[in-house]
N, C-alpha and C positions, 0 to 999 in steps of 0.2 A: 305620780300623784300620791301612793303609797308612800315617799319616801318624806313628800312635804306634810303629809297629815303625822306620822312619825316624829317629823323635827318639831312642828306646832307641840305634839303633848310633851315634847321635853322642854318646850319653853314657861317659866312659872306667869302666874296670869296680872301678876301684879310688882312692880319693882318699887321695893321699898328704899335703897339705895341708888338707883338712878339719877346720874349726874344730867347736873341745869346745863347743857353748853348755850351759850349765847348765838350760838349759827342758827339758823333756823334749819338749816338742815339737817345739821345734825342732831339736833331735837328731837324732828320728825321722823331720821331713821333712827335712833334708839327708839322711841315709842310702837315702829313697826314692828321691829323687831323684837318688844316684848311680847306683840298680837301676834306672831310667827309669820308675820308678813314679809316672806326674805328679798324677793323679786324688787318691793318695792322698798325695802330698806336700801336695797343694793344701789335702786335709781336715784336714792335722796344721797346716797355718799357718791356716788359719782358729782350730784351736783356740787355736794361739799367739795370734793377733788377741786372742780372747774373754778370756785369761788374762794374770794380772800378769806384767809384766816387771820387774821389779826389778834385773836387774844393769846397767851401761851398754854390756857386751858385746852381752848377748844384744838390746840392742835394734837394736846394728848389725846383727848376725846377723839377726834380721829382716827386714831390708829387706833385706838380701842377697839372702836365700832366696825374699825376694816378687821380686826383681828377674830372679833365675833365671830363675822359673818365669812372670815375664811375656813373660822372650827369649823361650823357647821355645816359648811360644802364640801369638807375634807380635803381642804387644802391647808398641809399640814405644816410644811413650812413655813409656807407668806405667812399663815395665822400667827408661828413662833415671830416669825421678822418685824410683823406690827407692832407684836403684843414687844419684843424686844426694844422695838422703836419708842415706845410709847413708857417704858423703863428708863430707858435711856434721857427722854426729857423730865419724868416727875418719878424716881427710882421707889415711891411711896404708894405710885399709886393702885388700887383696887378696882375690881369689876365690879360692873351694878349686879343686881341680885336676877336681873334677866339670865344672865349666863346658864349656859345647860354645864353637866358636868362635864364634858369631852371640853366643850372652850377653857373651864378653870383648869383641865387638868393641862392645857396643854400652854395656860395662863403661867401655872407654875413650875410647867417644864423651861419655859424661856428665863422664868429669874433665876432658877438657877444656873441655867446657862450662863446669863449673864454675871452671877455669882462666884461659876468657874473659873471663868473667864481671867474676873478678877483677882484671884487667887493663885491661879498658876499661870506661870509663863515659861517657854522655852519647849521643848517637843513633846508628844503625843507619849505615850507608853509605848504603843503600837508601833513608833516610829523608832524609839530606842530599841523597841528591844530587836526590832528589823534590821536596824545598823547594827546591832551588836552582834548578832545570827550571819548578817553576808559577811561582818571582821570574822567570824571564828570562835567568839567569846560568850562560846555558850553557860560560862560559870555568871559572867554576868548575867543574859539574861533571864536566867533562870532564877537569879535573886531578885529582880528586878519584878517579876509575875510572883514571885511566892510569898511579897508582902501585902498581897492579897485586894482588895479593890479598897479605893478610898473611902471615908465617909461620906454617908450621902450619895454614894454610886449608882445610877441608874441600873435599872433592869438590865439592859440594854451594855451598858459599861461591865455587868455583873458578865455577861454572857460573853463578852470581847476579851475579857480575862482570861475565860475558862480556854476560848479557842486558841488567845497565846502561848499558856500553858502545853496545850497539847502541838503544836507545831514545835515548840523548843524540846518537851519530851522525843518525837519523834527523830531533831537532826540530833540529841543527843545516843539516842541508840544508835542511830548510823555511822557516829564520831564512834562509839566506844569498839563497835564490830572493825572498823579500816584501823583502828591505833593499836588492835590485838592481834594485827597480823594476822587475820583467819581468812581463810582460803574464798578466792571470790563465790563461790558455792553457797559458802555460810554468810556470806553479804546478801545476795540475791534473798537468801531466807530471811536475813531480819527484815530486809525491805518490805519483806508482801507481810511480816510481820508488823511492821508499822504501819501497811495497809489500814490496818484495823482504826487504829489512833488516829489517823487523817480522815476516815470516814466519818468518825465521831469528832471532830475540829469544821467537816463540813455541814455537819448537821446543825450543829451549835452556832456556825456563821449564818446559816440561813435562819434559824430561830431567832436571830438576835436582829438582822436586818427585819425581819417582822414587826419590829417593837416601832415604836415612835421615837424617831432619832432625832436629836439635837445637831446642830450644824458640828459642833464637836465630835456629836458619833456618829455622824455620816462621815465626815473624812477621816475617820480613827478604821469605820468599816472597810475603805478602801485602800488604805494600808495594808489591813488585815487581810482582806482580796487578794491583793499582789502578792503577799509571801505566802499565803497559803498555794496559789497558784505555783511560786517558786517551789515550793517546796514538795508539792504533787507533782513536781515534773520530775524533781531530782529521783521521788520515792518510783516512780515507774520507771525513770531509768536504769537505778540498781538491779529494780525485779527482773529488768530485760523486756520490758515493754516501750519500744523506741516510738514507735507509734506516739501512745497517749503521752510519754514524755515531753516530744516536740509543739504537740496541743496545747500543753500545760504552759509550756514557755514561751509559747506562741504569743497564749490569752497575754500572761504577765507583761509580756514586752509591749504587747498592744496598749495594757491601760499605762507601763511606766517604762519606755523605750530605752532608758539609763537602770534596769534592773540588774542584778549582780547576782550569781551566785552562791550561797555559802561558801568560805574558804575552804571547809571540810569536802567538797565536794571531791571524788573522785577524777582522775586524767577520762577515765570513760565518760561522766557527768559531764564532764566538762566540754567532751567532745561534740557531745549530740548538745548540746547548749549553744555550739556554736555552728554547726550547724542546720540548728532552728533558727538562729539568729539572721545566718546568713540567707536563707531559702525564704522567710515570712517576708514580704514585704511590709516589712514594718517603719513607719518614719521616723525619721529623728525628730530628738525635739526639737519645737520649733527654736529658731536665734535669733530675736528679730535684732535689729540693730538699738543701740541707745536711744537713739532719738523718738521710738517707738517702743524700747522698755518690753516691760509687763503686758501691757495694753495689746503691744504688737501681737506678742505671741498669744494670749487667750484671743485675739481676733479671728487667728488662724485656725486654732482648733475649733472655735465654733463655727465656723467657715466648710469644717469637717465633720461637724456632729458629735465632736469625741469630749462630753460633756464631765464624764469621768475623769478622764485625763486632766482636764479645767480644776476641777474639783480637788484632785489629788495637789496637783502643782499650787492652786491659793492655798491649801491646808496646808502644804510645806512652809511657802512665805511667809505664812502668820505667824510660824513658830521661830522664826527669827527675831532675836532680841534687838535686833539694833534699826526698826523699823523709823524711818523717818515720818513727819506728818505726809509730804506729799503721797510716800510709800501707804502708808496706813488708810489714807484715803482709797487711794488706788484699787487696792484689797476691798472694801467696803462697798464701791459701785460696782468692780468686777462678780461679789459675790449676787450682787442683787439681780447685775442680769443673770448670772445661773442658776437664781430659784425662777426668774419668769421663763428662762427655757427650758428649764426640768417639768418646769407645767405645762408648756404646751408639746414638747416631748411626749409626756403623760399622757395627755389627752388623747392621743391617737389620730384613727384619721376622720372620724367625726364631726363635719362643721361646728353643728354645733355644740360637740364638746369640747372644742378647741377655742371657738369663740369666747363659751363662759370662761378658759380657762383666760384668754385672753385680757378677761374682763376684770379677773379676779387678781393681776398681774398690775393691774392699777398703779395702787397702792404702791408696791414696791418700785413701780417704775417713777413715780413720783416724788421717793425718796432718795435713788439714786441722781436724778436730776439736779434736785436741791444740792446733793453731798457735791455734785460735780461745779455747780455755781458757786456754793462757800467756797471751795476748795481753788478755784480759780480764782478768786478775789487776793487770796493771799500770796504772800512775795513766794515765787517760784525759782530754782536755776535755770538755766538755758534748757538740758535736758529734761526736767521736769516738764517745765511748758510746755516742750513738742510732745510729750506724753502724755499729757490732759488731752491737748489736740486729739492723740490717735485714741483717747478713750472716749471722750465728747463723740467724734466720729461712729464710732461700736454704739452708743449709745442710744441715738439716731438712727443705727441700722434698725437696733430694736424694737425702740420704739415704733419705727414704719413698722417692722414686722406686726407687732402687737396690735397696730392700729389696723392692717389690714385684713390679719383673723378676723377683727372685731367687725369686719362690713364697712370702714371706712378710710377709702380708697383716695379722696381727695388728700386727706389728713397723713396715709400710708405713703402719698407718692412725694408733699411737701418734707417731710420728713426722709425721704430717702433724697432726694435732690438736695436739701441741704447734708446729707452726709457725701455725696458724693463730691460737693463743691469743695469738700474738705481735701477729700481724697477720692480721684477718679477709679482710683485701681479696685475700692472697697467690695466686701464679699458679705453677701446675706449668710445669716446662718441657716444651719443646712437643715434644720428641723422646720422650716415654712414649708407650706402646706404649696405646691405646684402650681396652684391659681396665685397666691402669693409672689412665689419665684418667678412667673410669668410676669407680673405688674412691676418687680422690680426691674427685671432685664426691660421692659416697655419704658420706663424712666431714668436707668443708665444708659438706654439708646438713646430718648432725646434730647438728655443733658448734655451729652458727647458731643452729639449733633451741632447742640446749641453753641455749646463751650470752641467747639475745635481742637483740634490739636495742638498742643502747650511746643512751643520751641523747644529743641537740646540745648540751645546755647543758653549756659546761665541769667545771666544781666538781662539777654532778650525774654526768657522765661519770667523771670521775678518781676522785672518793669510791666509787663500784660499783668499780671496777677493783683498790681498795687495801681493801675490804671482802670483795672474791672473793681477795686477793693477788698479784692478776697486776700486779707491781711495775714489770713489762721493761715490758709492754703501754702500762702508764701513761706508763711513763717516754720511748717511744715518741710518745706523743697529744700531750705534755707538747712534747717537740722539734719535732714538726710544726706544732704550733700557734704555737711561737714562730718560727717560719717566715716566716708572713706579715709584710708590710709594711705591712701597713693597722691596726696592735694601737690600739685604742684604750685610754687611761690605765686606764680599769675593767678592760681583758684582760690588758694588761700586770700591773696589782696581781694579779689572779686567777695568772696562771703564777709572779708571785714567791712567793705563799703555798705552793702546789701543790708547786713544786720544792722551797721549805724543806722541807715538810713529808715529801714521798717522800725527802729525804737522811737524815730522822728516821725512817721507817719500814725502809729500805735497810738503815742500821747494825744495826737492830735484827733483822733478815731475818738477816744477817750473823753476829752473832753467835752461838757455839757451846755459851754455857753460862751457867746463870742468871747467874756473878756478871761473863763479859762482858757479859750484857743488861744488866744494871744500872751498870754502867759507858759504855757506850753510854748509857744513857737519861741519867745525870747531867750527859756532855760535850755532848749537847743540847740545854742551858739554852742558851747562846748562839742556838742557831739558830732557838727557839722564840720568843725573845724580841725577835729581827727579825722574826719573822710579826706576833709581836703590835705593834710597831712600825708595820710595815707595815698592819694594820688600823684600828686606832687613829688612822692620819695621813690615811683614805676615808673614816672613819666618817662625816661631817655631807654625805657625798655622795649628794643628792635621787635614790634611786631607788622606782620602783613598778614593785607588779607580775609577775612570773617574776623581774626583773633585783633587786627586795628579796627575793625567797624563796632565791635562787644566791647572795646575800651572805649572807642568814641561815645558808646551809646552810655557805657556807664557815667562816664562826664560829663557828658548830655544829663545826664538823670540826674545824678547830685547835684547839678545844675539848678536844673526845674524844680527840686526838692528843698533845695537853698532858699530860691525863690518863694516856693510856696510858704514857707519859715519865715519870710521878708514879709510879705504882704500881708499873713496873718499877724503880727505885729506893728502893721501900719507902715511900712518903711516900703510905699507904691516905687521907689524912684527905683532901688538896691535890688527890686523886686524883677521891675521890667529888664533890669540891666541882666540879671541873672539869668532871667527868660531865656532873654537874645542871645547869651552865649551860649545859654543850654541847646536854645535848638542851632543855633549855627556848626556845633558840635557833631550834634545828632538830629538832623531835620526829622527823622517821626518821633520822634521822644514823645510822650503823651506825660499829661496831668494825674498823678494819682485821686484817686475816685474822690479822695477823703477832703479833696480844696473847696472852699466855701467860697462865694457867689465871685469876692472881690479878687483874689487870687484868681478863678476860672476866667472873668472878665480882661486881665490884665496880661494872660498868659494868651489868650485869642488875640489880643490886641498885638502880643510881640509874633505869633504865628503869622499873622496876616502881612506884618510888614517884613518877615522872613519872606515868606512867600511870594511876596512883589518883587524883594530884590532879584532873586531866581528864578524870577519869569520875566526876567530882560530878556529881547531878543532882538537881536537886527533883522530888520525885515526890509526885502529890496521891492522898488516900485514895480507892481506886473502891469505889463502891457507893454504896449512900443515906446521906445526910446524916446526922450523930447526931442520937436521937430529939426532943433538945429544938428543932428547926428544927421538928417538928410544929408547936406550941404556937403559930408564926406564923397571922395571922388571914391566912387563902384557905383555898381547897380545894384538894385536892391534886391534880394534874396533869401531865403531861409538861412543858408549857409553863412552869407555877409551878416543880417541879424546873429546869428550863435556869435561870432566872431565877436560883435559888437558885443554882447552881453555877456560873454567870458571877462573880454575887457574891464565892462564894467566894475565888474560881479569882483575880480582881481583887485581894483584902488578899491572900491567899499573892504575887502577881507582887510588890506593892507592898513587902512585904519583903524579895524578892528585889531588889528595887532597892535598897534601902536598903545592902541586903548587898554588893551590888557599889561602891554608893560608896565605902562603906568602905575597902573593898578597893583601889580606883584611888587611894584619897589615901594607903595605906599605900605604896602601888607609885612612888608619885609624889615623897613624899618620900625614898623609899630609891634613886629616880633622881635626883633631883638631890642626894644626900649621895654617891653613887657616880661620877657623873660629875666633881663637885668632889673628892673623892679622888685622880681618874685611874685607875677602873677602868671601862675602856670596855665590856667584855661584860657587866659586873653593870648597868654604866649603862643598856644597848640591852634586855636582856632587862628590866629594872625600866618602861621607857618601853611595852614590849609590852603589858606585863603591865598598867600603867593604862590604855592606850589600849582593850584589850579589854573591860578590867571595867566603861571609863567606856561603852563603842558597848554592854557588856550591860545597864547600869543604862538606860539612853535608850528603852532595847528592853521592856526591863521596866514602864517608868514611862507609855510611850505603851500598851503592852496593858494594865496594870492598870487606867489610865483609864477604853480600849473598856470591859473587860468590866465594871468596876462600872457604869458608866452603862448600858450594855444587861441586867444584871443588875438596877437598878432598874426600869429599866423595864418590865420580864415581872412583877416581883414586882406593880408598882403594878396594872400592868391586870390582876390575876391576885387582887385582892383583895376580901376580902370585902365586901359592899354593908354600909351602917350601919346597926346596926337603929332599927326606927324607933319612935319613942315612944308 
């Protein structure tokens, strides 16, 4: 209560510059918030959140109002992030005269950032002069610190100086005592003599991360972390304290698991360096594979809590100059979710400090969404896209996360269910609060449940996935599997069909209205016709077994996908035909999700008349014999009946053979007039279709044999004796 009567008298009672936004809501929370009304400012920006924005003002105004009201919670970053956001759309613009001075101050901490920003590009200081310290070249970076901080340098920047300064002093007194040849005696002494300097390097880091850091000097700080860390470990090594050495190298390896040395270091340094390397169980960095990028690997580490680590690795990647847009993106939503989990991080374990922090996380979660939507509108490469995917994905973890701080569990568990539809495998980060972590495992269990288990075999996998139309998920499986290095020709043919086929389903996903669907489906003559290219140039490729049933089902599928391309362009006849070979192919072949009424109606109509022909069956008359089988000379008996109905049962098989030959030499000639053609799927299903009819005639012709012979023979010994003369 204290703390809200406090923020009230810092707020002035009248705002003479107070911008008009046209939202009603946002009206009303600026006007609360000149009356120190925060609770109820905060409830009118949330509704602003929930509702359209439509002007370009009111969207600045937005972030303004979120930026306010982040100062004065002391949430210090999101406030920089708004207030940076809201730069970023009107680089002109100003607070109303509501503001307290903590919000301007931290108003004008972001433009300059964003000021920096602009100005410099390429690595940190902190970072040169780190890589110039593990090369050895310590003349550079001691020029490099002794031109002293830039213009305009923060507090904060002012104090990251001084502690550079002093870590470079330090390896260079340890460089000059090992290059004078002086007895390891007088090494150990300069060491505990640069004691001294490292003490005052750590006082000075901790005084500086006190200050209010800019996203700039928070990852400049953690730089500065790591080598000073390296560097205490090195100085307690020399002294002879192995102990706190391996501590030292421990911590650095934890926050940058690729940390190095100084060259200058000693063969003893060097020893216990590796040593601690080898004993900490420490992880490598993550790798994730291309198809998951960037995305992949910050999924991982927040998966582990190692937010730091996060932090360090995007402040590396930003300082590379040859960022693409995708890349720069990427950067931009990864950072946003690591200011909303550095807050709820923060929070503690307090519901309800967790909750506001939750709450206060808004904002930023609502601008990384957005970046993630622009960002996907625009033309992507192959990798690119599976990497939106796995960040879209991370996104969605958050979000649940966030939503379910906040008490709202229905909203936590939609949002995690669609992240997991993404990716089954996905991992909450590790900073949810245990009642969180509980409701997540409770909706990865009955998604699992729901979903089932996804097939190994490719074609079987990707066909379920574009039949339920989980397109992203596909198109996910699809990336990852082209991953590997070991594709054999058969896997490589399987992902080129696959991807044709999901760019055919995608467009048509895509599209808004019957006559774009059918214009889509017509511009996919091209794309289909490399599938079938591409099938066509395997076809005489000897498989058996699961690996012919994953070919068949693929031909089957391009089939039905052909089809659905037909009919969505109106061409019903090319449509059913395509059907019927698809499923004759592959009789469970399914429709992908995305076919509209006329295609699903036309694709049911060729399953059903599949299905009829494959439920012929000869069926033999039960019961007794007709009466003229009496009239045979025996008595009548159980044994004389079997006899009899072996018989039978023998010319019915025996016609059935007959009927199947037929059948395989129709099949037989319509395959080779199909293959000489060059139509490859009439060719393969016509080749089925006699090799089955000829394996059913062979089958037929060995049992009508048995049972007419066993059939005679009951009759004979079952016959009446001759009468006698």
């Amino acid at each position: 209560m204290m703390v809200r009567i406090a923020l009230c008298l810092l707020l002035p009672s009248l705002a003479a510059a107070a911008p008009a936004p046209g939202n009603a809501h946002l009206a009303s929370g600026f006007n609360l918030f000149e009356q120190g009304l925060l609770d109820e400012a905060d409830e009118q920006l949330r509704e602003a959140f929930a509702s359209e924005i439509a002007i370009a003002a009111d969207r600045v105004s937005l972030q303004i109002l979120d930026g306010m009201l982040r100062a004065v919670s002391a949430d210090d970053e999101l406030a920089r992030a708004a207030f940076g956001r809201a730069l970023q759309l009107e680089p002109t613009v100003a607070l109303p005269a509501s503001a307290t001075t903590r919000v301007r101050r931290l108003f004008e901490q972001a433009k300059r950032e964003r000021e920096a920003k602009a100005a410099s590009s390429g690595p940190s200081l902190a970072s040169q002069v780190a890589k110039l310290s593990t090369e050895g070249k310590l003349e550079g970076a001691e020029a490099l610190v002794a031109a002293g901080p830039r213009p305009g340098a923060s507090k904060a920047e002012t104090g990251q100086l001084q502690v550079l300064k002093g870590l470079v002093l330090v390896l260079k007194g340890l460089k000059s005592v090992g290059a004078a040849g002086v007895a390891e005696a007088e090494q150990a002494k300069a060491a505990q003599a640069a004691e001294r300097q490292l003490q005052v390097a750590e006082q000075q880091l901790q005084s500086s991360a006190a200050q209010l850091l800019s996203e700039s000097d928070s990852a400049q700080q953690l730089v500065l972390k790591g080598m000073l860390l390296m560097v205490k470990g090195l100085v307690k090594a020399e002294a002879g304290d192995e102990a706190q050495a391996k501590a030292a190298f421990a911590q650095a390896l934890e926050l940058d698991p690729g940390a190095q040395l100084p060259s200058t270091a000693t063969a003893k340094v060097q020893k216990i360096f590796e040593a601690a390397k080898a004993a900490v169980p420490v992880s490598p960095p993550p790798v994730a594979p291309v198809a998951r990028g960037l995305p992949g690997e910050v999924a991982k580490l927040y998966a582990e809590g190692k937010l730091e680590r996060v932090e360090l690795l995007l402040a590396r990647r930003s300082e590379r100059a040859d960022l693409s847009k995708a890349e720069s993106n990427q950067l931009f939503a990864l950072k946003g979710l690591l200011l909303v989990l550095k807050g709820l991080q923060k929070a503690g374990v307090k519901e309800q400090d967790r909750a506001k922090a939750a709450f206060s996380a808004e904002g930023e979660l609502k601008a990384v969404e957005e970046q993630i939507a622009a960002a996907g509108s625009a033309p992507l490469t192959e990798n690119e896209s599976s990497q939106m995917l796995v960040l879209k994905g991370l996104v969605l973890m958050v979000k649940g996360l966030v939503r379910a701080e906040s008490g709202k569990e229905e909203q936590a568990k939609a949002a995690f269910a669609e992240a997991l539809a993404l990716d089954p495998e996905a991992k909450l980060p590790a900073m949810g609060a245990p009642r969180v972590q509980k409701l997540f495992e409770a909706t990865k269990a009955s998604t699992a449940a729901a979903a089932g288990p996804e097939p190994s075999a490719l074609p079987e996998r990707v066909a379920r996935l574009y039949a339920d139309g989980k397109l992203e998920r596909a198109e996910l499986v699809l990336a990852e599997s082209g991953d590997r290095g070991e594709l054999s020709k058969a896997e490589s043919n399987q992902l080129f069909v696959l991807k044709g086929l999901l760019k055919v389903l995608k467009g048509l996903q895509a599209a808004a209205s019957d006559e774009e669907r059918a214009g889509v489906a017509r511009s996919a003559a091209p794309q289909l016709k490399e599938v079938d290219e591409r099938l066509a140039s395997t076809a005489d490729a000897p498989l058996a077994g699961q690996d012919a049933t994953q070919r068949h089902l693929l031909e089957g599928l391009a089939l039905v996908i052909k089809g659905l391309a037909q009919a969505e362009a109106g061409d019903e006849v090319q449509a059913r035909d395509s059907f019927e070979r698809g499923l004759a192919l592959s009789p469970g072949v399914q429709l992908p999700a995305v076919a509209g009424p006329k295609a699903r109606q036309l694709f049911e109509a060729a399953r059903a008349g599949n299905l009829a022909g494959e439920n012929v069956r000869i069926r033999l008359w039960p019961g007794r014999p007709p009466p003229a089988l009496a009239l045979l000379d025996g008595k009548a008996s159980p044994v004389r009946w079997a006899g009899v109905g072996l018989g039978a049962g023998g010319v019915v098989a025996l016609a059935g053979g007959v009927a199947s030959g037929i059948v395989a030499l129709g099949a037989a000639q319509g395959a080779q007039s199909a293959c000489a053609a060059g139509r490859p799927f009439e060719c393969f299903a016509n080749r089925d279709r006699a090799q089955k009819a000829i394996n059913i005639a062979d089958g037929l012709y060995v049992g009508s044999a048995v049972a007419i012979a066993a059939g005679t023979f009951l009759l004979w010994q079952t016959r009446d004796p001759a009468p006698s003369p």
